[in-house]
VOBA-605641 format. One line per 8 residues: number of its first residue (from 1); their letters; for each residue x, y, z of N, C-alpha, C. Coordinates in nm, 3 decimals. Example, Ala and Ser with C-alpha at 12.3 -4.5 7.8 and 13.67 -1.06 7.14 Angstrom:
REM residues 2
1 = as = 1.319:-0.569:0.780:1.230:-0.450:0.780:1.320:-0.330:0.780 ~ 1.285:-0.225:0.708:1.367:-0.106:0.714:1.290:0.003:0.787;
END
This chain:
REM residues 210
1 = xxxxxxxx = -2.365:0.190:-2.586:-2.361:0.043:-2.581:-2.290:-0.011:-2.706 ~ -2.201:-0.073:-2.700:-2.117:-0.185:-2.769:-2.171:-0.294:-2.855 ~ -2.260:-0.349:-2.766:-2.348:-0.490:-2.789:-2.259:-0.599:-2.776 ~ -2.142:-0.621:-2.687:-2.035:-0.723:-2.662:-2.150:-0.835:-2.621 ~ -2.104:-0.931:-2.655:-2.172:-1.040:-2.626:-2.059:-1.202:-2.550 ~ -2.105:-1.236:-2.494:-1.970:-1.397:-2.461:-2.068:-1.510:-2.477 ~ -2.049:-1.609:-2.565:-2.121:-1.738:-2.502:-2.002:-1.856:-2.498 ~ -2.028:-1.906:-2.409:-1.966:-2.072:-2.422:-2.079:-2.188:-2.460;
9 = xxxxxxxx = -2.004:-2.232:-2.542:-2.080:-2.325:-2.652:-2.045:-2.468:-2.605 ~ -2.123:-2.556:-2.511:-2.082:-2.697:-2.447:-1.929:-2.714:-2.375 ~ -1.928:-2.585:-2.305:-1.738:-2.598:-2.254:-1.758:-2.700:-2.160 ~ -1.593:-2.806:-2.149:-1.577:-2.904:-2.124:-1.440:-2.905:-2.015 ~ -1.445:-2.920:-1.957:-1.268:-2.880:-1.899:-1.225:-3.016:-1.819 ~ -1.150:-3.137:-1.839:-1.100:-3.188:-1.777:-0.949:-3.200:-1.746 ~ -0.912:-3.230:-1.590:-0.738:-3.248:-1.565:-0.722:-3.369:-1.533 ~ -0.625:-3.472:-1.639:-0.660:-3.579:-1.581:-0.754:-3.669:-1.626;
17 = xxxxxxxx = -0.809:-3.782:-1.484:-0.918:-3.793:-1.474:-1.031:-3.761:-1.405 ~ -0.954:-3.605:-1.408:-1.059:-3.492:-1.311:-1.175:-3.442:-1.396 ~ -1.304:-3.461:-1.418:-1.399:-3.352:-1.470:-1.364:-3.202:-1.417 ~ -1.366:-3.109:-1.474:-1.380:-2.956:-1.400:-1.523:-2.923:-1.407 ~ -1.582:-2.943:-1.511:-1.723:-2.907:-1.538:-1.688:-2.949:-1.721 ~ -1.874:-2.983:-1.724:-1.926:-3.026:-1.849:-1.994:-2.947:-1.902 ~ -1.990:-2.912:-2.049:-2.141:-2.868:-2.136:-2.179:-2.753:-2.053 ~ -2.088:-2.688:-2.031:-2.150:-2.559:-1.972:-2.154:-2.475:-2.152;
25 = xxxxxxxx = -2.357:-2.465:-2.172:-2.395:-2.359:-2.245:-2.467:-2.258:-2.154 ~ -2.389:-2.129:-2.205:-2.452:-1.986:-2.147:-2.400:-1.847:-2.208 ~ -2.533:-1.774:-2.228:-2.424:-1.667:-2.333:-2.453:-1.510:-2.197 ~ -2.378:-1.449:-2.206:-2.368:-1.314:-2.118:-2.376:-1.196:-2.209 ~ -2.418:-1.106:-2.192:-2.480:-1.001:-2.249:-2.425:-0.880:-2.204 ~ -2.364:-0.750:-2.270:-2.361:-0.621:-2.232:-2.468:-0.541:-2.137 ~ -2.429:-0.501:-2.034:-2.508:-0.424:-1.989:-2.577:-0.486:-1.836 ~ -2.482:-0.601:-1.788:-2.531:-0.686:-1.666:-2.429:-0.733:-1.598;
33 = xxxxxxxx = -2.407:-0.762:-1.498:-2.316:-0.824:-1.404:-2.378:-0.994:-1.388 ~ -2.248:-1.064:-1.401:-2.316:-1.194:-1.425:-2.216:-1.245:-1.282 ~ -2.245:-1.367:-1.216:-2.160:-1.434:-1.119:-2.151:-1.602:-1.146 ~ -2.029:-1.607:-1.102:-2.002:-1.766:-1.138:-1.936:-1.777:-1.003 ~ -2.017:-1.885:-0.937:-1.986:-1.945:-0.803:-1.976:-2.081:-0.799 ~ -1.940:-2.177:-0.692:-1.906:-2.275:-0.654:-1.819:-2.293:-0.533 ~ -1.839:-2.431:-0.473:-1.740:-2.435:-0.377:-1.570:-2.413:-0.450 ~ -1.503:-2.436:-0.333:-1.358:-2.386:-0.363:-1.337:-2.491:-0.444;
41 = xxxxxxxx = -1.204:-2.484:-0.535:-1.172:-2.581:-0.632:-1.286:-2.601:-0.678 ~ -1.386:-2.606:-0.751:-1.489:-2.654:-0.829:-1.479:-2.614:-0.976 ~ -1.380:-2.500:-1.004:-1.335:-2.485:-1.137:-1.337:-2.332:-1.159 ~ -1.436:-2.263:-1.060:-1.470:-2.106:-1.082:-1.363:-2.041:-1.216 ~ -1.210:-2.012:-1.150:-1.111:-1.995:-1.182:-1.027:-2.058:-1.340 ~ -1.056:-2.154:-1.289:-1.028:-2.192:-1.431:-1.104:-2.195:-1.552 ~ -1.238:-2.191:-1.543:-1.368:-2.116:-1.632:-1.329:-1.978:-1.669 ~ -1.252:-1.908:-1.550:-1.234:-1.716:-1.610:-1.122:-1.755:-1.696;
49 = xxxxxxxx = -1.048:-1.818:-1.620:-0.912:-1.823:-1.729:-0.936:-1.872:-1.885 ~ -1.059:-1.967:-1.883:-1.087:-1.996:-2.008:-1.077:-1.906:-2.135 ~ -1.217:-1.835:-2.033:-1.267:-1.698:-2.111:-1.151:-1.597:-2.164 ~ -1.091:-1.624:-2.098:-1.007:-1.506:-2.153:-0.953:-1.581:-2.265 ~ -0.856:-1.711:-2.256:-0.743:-1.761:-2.347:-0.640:-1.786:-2.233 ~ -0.630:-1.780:-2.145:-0.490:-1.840:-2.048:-0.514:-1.971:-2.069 ~ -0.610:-2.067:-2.038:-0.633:-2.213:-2.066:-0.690:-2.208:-2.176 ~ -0.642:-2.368:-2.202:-0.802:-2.400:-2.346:-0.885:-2.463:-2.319;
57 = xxxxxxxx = -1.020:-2.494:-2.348:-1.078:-2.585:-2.289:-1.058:-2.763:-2.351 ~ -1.118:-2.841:-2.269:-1.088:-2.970:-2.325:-1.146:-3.003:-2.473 ~ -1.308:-2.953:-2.415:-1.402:-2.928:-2.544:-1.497:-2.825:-2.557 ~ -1.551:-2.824:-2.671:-1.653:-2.676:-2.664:-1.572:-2.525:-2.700 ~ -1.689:-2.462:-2.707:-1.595:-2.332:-2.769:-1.655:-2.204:-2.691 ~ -1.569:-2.083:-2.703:-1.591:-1.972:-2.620:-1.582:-1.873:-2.753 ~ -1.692:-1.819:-2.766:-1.699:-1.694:-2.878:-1.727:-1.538:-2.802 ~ -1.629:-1.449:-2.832:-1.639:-1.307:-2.791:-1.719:-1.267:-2.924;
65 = xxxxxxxx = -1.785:-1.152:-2.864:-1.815:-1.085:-3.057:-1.875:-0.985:-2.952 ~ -1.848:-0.868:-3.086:-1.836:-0.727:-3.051:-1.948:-0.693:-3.168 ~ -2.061:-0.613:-3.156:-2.122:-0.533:-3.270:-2.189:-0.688:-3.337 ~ -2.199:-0.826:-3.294:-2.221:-0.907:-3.372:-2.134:-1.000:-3.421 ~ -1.996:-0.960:-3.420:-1.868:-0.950:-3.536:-1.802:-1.061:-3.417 ~ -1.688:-1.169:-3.422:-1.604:-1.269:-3.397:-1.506:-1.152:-3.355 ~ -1.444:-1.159:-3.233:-1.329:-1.085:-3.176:-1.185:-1.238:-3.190 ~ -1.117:-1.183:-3.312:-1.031:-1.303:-3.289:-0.908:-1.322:-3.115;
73 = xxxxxxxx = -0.921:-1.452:-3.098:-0.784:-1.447:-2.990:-0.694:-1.311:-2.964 ~ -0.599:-1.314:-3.073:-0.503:-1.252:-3.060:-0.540:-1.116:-3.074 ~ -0.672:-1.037:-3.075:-0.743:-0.936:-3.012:-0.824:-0.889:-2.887 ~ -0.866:-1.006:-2.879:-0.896:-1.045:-2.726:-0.845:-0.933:-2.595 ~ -0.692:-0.966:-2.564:-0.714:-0.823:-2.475:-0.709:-0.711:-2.472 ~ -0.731:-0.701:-2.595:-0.778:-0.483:-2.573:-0.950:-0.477:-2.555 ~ -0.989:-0.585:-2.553:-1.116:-0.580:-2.560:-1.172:-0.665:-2.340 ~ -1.021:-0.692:-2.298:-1.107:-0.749:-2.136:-0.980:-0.713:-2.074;
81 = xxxxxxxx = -1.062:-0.665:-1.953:-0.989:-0.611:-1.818:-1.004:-0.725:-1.673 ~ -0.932:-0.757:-1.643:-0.871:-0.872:-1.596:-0.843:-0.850:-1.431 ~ -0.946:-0.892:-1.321:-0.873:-0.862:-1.171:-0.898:-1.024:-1.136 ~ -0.757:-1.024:-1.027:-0.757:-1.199:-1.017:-0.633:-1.140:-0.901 ~ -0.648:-1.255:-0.790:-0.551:-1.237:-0.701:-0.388:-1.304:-0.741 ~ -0.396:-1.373:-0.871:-0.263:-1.418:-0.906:-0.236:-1.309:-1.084 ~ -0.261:-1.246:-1.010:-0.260:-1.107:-1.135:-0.128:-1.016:-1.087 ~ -0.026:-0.989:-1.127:0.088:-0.960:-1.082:0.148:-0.844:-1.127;
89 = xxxxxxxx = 0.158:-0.738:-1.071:0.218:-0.608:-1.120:0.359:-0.561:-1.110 ~ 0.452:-0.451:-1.135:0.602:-0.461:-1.127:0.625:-0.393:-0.971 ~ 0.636:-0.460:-0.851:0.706:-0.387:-0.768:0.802:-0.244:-0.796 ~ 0.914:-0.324:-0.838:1.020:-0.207:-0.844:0.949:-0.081:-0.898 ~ 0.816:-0.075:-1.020:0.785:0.063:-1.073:0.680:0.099:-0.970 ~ 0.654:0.272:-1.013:0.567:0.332:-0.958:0.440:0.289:-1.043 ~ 0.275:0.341:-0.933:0.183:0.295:-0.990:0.159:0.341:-1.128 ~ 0.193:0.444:-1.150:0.164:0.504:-1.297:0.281:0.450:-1.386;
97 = xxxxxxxx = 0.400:0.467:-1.336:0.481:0.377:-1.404:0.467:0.228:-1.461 ~ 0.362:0.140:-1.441:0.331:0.072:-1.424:0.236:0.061:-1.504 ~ 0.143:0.145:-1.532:0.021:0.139:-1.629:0.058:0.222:-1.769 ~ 0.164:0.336:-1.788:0.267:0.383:-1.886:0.307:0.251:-1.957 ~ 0.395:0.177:-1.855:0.422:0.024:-1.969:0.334:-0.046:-2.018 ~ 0.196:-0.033:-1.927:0.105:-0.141:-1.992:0.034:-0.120:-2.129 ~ -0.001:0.016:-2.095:-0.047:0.106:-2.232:0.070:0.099:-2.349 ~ 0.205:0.081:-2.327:0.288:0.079:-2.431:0.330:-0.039:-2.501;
105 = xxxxxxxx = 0.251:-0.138:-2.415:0.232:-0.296:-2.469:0.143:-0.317:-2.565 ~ -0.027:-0.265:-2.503:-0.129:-0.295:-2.601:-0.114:-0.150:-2.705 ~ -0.014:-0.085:-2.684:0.002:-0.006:-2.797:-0.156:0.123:-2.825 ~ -0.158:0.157:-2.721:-0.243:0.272:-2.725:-0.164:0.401:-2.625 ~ -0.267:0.519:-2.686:-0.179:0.623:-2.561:-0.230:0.624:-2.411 ~ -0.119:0.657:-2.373:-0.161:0.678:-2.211:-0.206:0.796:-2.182 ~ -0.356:0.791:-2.170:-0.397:0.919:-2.141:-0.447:0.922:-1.978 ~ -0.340:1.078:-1.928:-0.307:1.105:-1.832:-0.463:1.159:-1.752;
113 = xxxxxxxx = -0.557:1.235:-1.811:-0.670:1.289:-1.727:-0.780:1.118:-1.669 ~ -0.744:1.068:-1.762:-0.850:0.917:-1.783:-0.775:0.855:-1.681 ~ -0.682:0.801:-1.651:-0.578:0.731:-1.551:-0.620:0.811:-1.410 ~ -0.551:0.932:-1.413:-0.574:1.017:-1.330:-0.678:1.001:-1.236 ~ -0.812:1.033:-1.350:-0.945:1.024:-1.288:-0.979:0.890:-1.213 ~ -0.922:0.747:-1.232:-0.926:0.583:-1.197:-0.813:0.620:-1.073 ~ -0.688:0.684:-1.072:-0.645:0.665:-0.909:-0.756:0.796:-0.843 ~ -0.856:0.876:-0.885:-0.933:0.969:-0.760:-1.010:0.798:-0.778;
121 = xxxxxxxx = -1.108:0.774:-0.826:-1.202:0.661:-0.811:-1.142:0.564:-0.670 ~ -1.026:0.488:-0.702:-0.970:0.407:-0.599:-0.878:0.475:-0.518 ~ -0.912:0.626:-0.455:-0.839:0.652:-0.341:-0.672:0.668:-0.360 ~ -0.615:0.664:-0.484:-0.502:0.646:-0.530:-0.419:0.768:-0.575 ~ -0.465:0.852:-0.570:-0.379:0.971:-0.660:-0.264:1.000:-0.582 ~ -0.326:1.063:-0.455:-0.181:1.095:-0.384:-0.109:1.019:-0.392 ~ -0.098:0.871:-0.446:0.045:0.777:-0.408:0.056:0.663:-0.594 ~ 0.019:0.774:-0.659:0.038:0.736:-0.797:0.185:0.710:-0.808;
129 = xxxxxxxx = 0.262:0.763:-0.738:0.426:0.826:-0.818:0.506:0.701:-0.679 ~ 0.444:0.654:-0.592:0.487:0.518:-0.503:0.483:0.398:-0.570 ~ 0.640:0.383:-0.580:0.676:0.222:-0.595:0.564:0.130:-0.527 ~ 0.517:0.026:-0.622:0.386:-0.035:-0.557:0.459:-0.159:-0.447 ~ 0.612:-0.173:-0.460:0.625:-0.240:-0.311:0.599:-0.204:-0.207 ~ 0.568:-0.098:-0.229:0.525:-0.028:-0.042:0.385:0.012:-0.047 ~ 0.334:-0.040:-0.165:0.174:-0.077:-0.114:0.113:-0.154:-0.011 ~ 0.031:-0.180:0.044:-0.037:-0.277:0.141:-0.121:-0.370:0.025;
137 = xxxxxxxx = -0.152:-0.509:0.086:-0.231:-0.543:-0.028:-0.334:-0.538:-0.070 ~ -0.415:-0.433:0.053:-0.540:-0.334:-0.028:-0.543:-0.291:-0.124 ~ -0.454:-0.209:-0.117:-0.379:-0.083:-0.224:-0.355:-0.147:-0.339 ~ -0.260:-0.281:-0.368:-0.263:-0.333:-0.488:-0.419:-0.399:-0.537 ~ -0.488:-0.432:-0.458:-0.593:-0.480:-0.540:-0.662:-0.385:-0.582 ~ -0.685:-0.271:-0.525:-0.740:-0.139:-0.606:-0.654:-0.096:-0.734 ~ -0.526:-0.120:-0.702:-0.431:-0.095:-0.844:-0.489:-0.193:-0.939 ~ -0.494:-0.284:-0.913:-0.551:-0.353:-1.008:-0.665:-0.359:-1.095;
145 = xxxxxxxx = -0.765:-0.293:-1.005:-0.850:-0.235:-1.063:-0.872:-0.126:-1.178 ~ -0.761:-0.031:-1.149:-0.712:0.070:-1.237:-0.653:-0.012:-1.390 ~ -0.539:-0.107:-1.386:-0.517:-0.173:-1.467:-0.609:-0.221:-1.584 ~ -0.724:-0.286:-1.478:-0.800:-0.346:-1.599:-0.886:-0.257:-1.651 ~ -0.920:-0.131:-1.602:-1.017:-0.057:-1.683:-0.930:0.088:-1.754 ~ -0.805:0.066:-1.745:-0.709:0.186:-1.845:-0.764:0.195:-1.995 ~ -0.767:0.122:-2.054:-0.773:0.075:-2.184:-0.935:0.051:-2.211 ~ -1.038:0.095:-2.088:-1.166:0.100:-2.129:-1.210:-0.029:-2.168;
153 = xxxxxxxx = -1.187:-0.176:-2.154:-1.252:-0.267:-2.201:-1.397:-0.320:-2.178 ~ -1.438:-0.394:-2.292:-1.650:-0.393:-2.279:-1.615:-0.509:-2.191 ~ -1.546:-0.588:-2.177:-1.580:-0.708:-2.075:-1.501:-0.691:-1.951 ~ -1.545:-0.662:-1.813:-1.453:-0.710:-1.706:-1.457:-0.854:-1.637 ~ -1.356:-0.883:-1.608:-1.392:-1.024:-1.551:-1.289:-1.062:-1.429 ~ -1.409:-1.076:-1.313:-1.330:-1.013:-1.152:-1.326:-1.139:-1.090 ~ -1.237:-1.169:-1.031:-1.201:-1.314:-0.957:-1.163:-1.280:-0.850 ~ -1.263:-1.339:-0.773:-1.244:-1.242:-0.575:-1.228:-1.147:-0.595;
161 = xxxxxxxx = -1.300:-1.054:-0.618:-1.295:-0.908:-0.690:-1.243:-0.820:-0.518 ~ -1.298:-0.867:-0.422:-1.325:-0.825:-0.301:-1.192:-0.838:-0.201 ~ -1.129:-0.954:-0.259:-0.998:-0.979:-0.196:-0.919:-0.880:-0.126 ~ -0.851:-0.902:-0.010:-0.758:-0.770:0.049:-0.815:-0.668:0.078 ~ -0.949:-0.614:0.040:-1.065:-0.516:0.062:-1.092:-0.510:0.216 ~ -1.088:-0.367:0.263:-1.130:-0.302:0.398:-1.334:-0.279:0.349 ~ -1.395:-0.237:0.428:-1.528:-0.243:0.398:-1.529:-0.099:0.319 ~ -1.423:0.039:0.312:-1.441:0.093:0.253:-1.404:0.060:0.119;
169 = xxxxxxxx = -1.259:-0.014:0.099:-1.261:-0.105:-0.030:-1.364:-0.138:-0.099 ~ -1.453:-0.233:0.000:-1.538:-0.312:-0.102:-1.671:-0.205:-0.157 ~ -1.732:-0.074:-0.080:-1.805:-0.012:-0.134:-1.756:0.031:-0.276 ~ -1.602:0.114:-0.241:-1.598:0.156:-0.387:-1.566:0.088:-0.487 ~ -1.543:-0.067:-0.500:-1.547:-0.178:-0.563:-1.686:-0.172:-0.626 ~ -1.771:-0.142:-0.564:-1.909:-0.205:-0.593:-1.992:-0.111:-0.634 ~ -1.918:0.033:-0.574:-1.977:0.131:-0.660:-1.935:0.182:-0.836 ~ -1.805:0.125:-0.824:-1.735:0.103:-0.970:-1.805:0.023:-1.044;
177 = xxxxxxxx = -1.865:-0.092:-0.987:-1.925:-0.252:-1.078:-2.061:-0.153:-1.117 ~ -2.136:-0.122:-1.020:-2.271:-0.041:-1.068:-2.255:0.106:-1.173 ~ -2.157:0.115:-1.177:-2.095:0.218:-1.282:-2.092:0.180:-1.432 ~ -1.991:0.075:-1.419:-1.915:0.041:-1.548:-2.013:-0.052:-1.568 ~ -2.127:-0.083:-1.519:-2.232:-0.216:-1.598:-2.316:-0.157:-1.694 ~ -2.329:-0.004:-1.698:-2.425:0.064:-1.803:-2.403:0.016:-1.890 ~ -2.226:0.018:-1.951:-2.185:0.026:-2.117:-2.083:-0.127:-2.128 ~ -2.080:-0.242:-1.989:-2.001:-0.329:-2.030:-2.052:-0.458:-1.995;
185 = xxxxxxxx = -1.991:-0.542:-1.997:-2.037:-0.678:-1.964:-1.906:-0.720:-1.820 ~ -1.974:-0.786:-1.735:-1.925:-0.748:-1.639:-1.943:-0.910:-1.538 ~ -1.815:-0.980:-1.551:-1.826:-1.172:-1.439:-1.759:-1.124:-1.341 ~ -1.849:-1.122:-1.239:-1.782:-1.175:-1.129:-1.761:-1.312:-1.030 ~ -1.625:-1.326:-1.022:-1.628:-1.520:-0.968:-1.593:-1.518:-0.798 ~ -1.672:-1.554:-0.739:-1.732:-1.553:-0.573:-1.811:-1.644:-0.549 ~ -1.753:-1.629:-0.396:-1.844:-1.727:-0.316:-1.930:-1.596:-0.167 ~ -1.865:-1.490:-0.203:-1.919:-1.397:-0.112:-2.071:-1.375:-0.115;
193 = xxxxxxxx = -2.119:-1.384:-0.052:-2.248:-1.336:-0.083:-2.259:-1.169:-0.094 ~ -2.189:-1.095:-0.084:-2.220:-0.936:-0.092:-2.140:-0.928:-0.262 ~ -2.091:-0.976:-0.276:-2.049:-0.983:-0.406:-2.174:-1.030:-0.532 ~ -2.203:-1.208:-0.497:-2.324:-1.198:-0.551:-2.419:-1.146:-0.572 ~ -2.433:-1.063:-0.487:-2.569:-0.978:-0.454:-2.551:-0.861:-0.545 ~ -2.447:-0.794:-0.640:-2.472:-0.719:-0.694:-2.491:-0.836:-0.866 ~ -2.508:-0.961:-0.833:-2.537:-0.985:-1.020:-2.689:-0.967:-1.042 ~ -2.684:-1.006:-1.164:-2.800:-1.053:-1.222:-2.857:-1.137:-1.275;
201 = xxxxxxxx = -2.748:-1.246:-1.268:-2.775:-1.370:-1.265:-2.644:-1.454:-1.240 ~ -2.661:-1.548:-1.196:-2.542:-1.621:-1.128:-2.527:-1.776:-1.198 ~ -2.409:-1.828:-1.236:-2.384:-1.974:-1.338:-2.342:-2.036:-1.178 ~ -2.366:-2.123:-1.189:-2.305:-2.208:-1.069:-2.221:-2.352:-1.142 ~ -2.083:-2.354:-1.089:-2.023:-2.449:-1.140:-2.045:-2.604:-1.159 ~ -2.094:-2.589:-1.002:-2.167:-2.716:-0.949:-2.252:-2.810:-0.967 ~ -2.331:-2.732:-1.082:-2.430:-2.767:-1.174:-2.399:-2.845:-1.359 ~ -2.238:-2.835:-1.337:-2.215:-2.862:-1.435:-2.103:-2.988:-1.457;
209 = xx = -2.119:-3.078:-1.362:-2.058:-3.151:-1.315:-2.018:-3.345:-1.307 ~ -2.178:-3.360:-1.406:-2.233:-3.499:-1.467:-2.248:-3.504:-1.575;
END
């Protein structure tokens, strides 16, 4: 265990003279699957994006800390693994080709047995060395999956985690989430109920809205 911790401290998000949500305080903890639901448009999405740093918020603050310790911004993603249906990978490369560049971005090695072992997990090995345009878009959302956990990060944070998923998809989706929750901290953003059903506690957007 890590001891990663997330809280948002009174987050505020307006577009406009749109509220997204108000004063959302809540801190998430290593070692649990948390869910953030709402109807559609209610902000789900733009709350993950918060968390990470893609948006800022209007007001309020979002603190990562690792061991106790402030994870600054511009450290931020070696530390979160990222699935989202507007999450975009390189067609033209192969799947491993593909996670080779990514590893040569955040500047760590690409280790081949660890990768390896994430395409047996998602059904992927035999078609590691396939240009991911001739994936189906099952296939890429399981790639995606691989993506965000290359680099081992303590936080995942899954947006329609389930998306494009056949029912064998979504088991080994969910047998991955009950895996990787021992040693990480782990949002998932849904309105599925089989999705919810694996948290342990659920933020509802909806609630944050006056």
């Amino acid at each position: 265990m890590t001891n990663y911790t997330l809280q948002l401290d009174k987050l505020t998000k307006i577009f406009g003279r749109r509220l997204v949500f108000k004063d959302i305080d809540f801190t998430f903890s290593e070692g649990n699957v948390y869910g953030i639901t709402g109807s559609n448009g209610s902000g789900k999405s733009t709350l993950s994006k918060i968390v990470i740093g893609i948006n800022s918020p209007t007001r309020g603050k979002v603190y990562h800390k690792l061991a106790g310790k402030d994870i600054s911004p511009n450290d931020l993603h070696n530390h979160v693994g990222f699935v989202s249906p507007y999450l975009v990978l390189y067609d033209e490369f192969s799947a491993e080709e593909n996670l080779k560049h990514f590893a040569k971005i955040r500047g760590i090695m690409f280790d081949q047995n660890f990768t390896d072992g994430l395409f047996s997990d998602f059904k992927l090995l035999d078609r590691k060395n396939d240009l991911l345009k001739g994936y189906s878009s099952g296939m890429k959302q399981r790639m995606k999956y691989i993506f965000a956990l290359q680099h081992n990060p303590e936080l995942l944070i899954l947006d329609e985690p389930t998306s494009n998923l056949d029912n064998q998809g979504k088991d080994t989706v969910y047998n991955i989430i009950n895996r990787e929750k021992k040693n990480k901290l782990i949002l998932v953003t849904s309105n599925e109920d089989s999705d919810l059903a694996l948290c342990d506690e659920v933020l509802n957007v909806e609630n944050y809205k006056k």
